[in-house]
LUMLUM-674463 format. One line per field, with one value per atom (N, C-alpha, C, O): x, y, z; residue number from 1; residue in three letters; atom name. Coordinates in pm, whole numbers, plus 50000, padded with zeros to 5 digits. Example, Ala and Ser with C-alpha at 12.3 -4.5 7.8 and 13.67 -1.06 7.14 Angstrom:
! LUMLUM-674463
X	51319; 51230; 51320; 51424; 51285; 51367; 51290; 51341 .
Y	49431; 49550; 49670; 49668; 49775; 49894; 50003; 50114 .
Z	50780; 50780; 50780; 50846; 50708; 50714; 50787; 50804 .
kolke	1; 1; 1; 1; 2; 2; 2; 2 .
marza	ALA; ALA; ALA; ALA; SER; SER; SER; SER .
kedren	N; CA; C; O; N; CA; C; O .
This chain:
! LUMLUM-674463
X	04658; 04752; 04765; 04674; 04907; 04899; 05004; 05083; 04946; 05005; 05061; 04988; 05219; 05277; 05356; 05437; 05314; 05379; 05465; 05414; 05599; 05697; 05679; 05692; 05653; 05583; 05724; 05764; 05777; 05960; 06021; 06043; 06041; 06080; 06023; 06084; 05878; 05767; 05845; 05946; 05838; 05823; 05993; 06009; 06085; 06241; 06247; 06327; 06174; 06178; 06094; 06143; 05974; 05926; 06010; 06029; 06061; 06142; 06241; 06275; 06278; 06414; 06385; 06472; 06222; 06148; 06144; 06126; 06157; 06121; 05937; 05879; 05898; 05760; 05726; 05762; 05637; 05620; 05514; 05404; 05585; 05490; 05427; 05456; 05339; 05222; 05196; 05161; 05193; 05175; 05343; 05404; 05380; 05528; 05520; 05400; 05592; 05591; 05608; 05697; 05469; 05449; 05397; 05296; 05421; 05335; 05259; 05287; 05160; 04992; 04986; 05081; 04942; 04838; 04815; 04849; 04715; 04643; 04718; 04685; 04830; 04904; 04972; 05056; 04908; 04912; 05089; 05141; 05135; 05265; 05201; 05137; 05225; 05184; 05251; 05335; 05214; 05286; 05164; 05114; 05156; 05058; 05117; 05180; 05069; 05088; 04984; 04884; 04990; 04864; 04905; 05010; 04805; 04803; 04782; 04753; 04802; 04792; 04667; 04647; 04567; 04421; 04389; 04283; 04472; 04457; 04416; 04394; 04390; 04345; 04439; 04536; 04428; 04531; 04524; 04424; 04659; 04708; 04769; 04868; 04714; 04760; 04831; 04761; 04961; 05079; 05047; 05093; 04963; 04970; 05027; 05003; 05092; 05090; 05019; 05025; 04894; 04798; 04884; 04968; 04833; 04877; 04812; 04751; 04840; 04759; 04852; 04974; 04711; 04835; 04903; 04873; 04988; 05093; 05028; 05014; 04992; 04971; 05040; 05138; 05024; 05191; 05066; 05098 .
Y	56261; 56284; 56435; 56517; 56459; 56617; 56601; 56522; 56716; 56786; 56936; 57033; 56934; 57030; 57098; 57041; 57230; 57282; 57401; 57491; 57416; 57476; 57615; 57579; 57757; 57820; 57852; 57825; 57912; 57951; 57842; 57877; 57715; 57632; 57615; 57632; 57572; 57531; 57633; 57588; 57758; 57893; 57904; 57936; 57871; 57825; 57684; 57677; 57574; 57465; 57521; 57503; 57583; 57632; 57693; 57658; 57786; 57941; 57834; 57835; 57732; 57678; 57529; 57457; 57516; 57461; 57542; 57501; 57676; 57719; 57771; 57813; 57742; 57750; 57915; 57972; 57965; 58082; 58164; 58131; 58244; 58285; 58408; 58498; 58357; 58488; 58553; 58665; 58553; 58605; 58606; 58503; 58693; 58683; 58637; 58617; 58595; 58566; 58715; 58800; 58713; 58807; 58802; 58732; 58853; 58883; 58995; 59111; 58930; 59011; 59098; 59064; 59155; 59247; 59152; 59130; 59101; 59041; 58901; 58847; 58875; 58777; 58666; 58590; 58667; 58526; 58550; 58659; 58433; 58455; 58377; 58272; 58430; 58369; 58385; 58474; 58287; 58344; 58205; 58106; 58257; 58195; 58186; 58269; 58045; 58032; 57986; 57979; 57936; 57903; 57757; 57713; 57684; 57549; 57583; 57696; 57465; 57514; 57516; 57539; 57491; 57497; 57640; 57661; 57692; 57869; 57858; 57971; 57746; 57798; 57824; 57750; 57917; 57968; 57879; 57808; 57860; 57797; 57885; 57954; 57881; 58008; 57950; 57937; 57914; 57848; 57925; 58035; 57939; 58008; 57944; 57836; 58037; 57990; 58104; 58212; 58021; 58107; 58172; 58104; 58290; 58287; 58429; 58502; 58452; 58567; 58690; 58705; 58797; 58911; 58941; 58888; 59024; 59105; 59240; 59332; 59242; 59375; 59441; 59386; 59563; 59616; 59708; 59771 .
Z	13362; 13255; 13236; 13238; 13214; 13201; 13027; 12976; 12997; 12827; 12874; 12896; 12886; 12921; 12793; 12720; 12786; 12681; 12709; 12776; 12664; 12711; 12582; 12466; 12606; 12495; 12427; 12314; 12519; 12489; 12369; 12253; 12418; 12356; 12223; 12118; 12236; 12094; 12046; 11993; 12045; 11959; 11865; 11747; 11955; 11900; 11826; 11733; 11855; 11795; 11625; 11514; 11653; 11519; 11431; 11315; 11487; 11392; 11308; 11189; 11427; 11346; 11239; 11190; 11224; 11135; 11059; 10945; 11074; 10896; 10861; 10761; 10993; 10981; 11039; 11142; 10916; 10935; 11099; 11143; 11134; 11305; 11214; 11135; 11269; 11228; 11343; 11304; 11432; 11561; 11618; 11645; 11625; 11730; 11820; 11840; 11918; 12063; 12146; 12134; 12247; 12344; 12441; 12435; 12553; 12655; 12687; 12715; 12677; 12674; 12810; 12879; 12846; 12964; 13088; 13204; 12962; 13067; 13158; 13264; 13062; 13170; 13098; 13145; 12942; 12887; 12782; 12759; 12745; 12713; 12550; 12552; 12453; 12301; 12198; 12182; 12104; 11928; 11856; 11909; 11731; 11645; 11493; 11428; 11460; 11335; 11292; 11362; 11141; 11041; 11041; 11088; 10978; 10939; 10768; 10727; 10679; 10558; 10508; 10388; 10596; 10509; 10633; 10693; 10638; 10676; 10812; 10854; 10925; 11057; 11143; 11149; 11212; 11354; 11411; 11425; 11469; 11603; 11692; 11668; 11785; 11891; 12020; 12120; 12026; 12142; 12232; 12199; 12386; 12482; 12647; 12702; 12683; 12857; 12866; 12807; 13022; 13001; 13205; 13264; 13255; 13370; 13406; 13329; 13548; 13598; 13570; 13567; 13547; 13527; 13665; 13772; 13646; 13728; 13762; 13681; 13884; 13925; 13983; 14033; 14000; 14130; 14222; 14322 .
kolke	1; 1; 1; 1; 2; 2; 2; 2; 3; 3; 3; 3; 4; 4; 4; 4; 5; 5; 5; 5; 6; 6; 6; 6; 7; 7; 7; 7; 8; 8; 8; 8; 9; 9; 9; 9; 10; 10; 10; 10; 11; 11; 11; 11; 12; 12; 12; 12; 13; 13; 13; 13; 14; 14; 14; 14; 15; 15; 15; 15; 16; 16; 16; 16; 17; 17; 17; 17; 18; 18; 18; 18; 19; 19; 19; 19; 20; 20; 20; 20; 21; 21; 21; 21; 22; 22; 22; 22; 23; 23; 23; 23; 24; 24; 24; 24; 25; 25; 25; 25; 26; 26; 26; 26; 27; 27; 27; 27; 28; 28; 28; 28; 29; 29; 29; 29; 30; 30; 30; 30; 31; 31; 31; 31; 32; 32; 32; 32; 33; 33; 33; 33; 34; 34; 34; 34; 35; 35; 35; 35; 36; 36; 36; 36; 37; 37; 37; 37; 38; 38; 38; 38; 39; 39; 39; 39; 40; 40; 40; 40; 41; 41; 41; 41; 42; 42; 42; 42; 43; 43; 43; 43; 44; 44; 44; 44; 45; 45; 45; 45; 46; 46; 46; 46; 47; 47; 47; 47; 48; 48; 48; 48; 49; 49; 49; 49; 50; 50; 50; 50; 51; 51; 51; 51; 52; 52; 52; 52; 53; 53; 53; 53; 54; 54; 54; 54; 55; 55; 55; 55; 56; 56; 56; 56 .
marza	UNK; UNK; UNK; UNK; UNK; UNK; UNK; UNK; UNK; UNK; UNK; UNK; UNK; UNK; UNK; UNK; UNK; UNK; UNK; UNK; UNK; UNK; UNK; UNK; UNK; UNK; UNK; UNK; UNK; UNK; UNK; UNK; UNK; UNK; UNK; UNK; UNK; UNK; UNK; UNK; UNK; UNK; UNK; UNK; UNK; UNK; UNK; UNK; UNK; UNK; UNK; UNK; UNK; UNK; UNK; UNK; UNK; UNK; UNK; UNK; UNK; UNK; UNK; UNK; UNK; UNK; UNK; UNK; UNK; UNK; UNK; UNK; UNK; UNK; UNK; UNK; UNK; UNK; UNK; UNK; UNK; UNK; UNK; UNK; UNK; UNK; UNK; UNK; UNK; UNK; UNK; UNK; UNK; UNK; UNK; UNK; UNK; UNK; UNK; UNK; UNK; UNK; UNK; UNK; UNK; UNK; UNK; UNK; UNK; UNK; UNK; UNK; UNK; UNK; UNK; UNK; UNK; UNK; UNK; UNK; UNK; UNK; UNK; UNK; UNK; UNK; UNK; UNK; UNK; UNK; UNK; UNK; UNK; UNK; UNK; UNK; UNK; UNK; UNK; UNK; UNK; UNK; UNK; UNK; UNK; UNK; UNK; UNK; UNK; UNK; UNK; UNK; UNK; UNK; UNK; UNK; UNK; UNK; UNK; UNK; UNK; UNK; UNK; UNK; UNK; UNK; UNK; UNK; UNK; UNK; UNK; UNK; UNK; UNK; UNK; UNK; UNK; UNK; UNK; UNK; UNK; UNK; UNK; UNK; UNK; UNK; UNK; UNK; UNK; UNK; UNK; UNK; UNK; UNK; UNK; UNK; UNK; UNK; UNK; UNK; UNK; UNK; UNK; UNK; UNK; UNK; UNK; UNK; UNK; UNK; UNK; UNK; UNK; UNK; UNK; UNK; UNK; UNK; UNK; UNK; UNK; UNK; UNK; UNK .
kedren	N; CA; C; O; N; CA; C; O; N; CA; C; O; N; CA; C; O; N; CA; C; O; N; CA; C; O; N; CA; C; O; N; CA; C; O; N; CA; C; O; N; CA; C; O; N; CA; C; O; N; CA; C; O; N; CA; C; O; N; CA; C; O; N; CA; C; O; N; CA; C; O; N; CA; C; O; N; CA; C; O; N; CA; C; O; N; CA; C; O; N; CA; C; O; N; CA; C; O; N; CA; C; O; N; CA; C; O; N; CA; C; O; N; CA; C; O; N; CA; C; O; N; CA; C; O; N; CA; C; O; N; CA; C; O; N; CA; C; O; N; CA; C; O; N; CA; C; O; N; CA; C; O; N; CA; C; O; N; CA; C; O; N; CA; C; O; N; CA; C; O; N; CA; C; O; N; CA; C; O; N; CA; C; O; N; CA; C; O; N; CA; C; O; N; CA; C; O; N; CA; C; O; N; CA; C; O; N; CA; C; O; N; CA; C; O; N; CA; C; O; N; CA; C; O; N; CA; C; O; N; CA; C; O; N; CA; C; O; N; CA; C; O; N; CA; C; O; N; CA; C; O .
C-alpha cells in the first residue's frame, strides 16, 4: 500500500481552506520541498516531499 502526497496540491487545497500556514511552502538545501501548519491543540504538521539534494 502506498500514501502518496502531492505537497504542491495539499498546500493550495489548504490556503483555499482558510487554514492558517505557519511554515510557507519551500524548498530547503538540503532537497526537501515543505510548508507547516498547527493543529488546534498547538502541534506542527510539517507537509514534506522528502528528495535528494541537487548538486552541480
Amino acid at each position: 500500500m502506498f500514501l502518496t502526497i502531492e505537497v504542491d496540491v495539499i498546500y493550495e487545497e489548504t490556503k483555499k481552506k482558510g487554514v492558517e500556514i505557519v511554515i510557507d511552502i519551500r524548498d530547503e538545501v538540503w532537497g526537501d520541498r515543505h510548508f507547516a501548519i498547527q493543529d488546534p491543540n498547538g502541534i506542527g504538521i510539517d507537509i514534506v516531499r522528502y528528495s535528494e539534494p541537487v548538486t552541480d
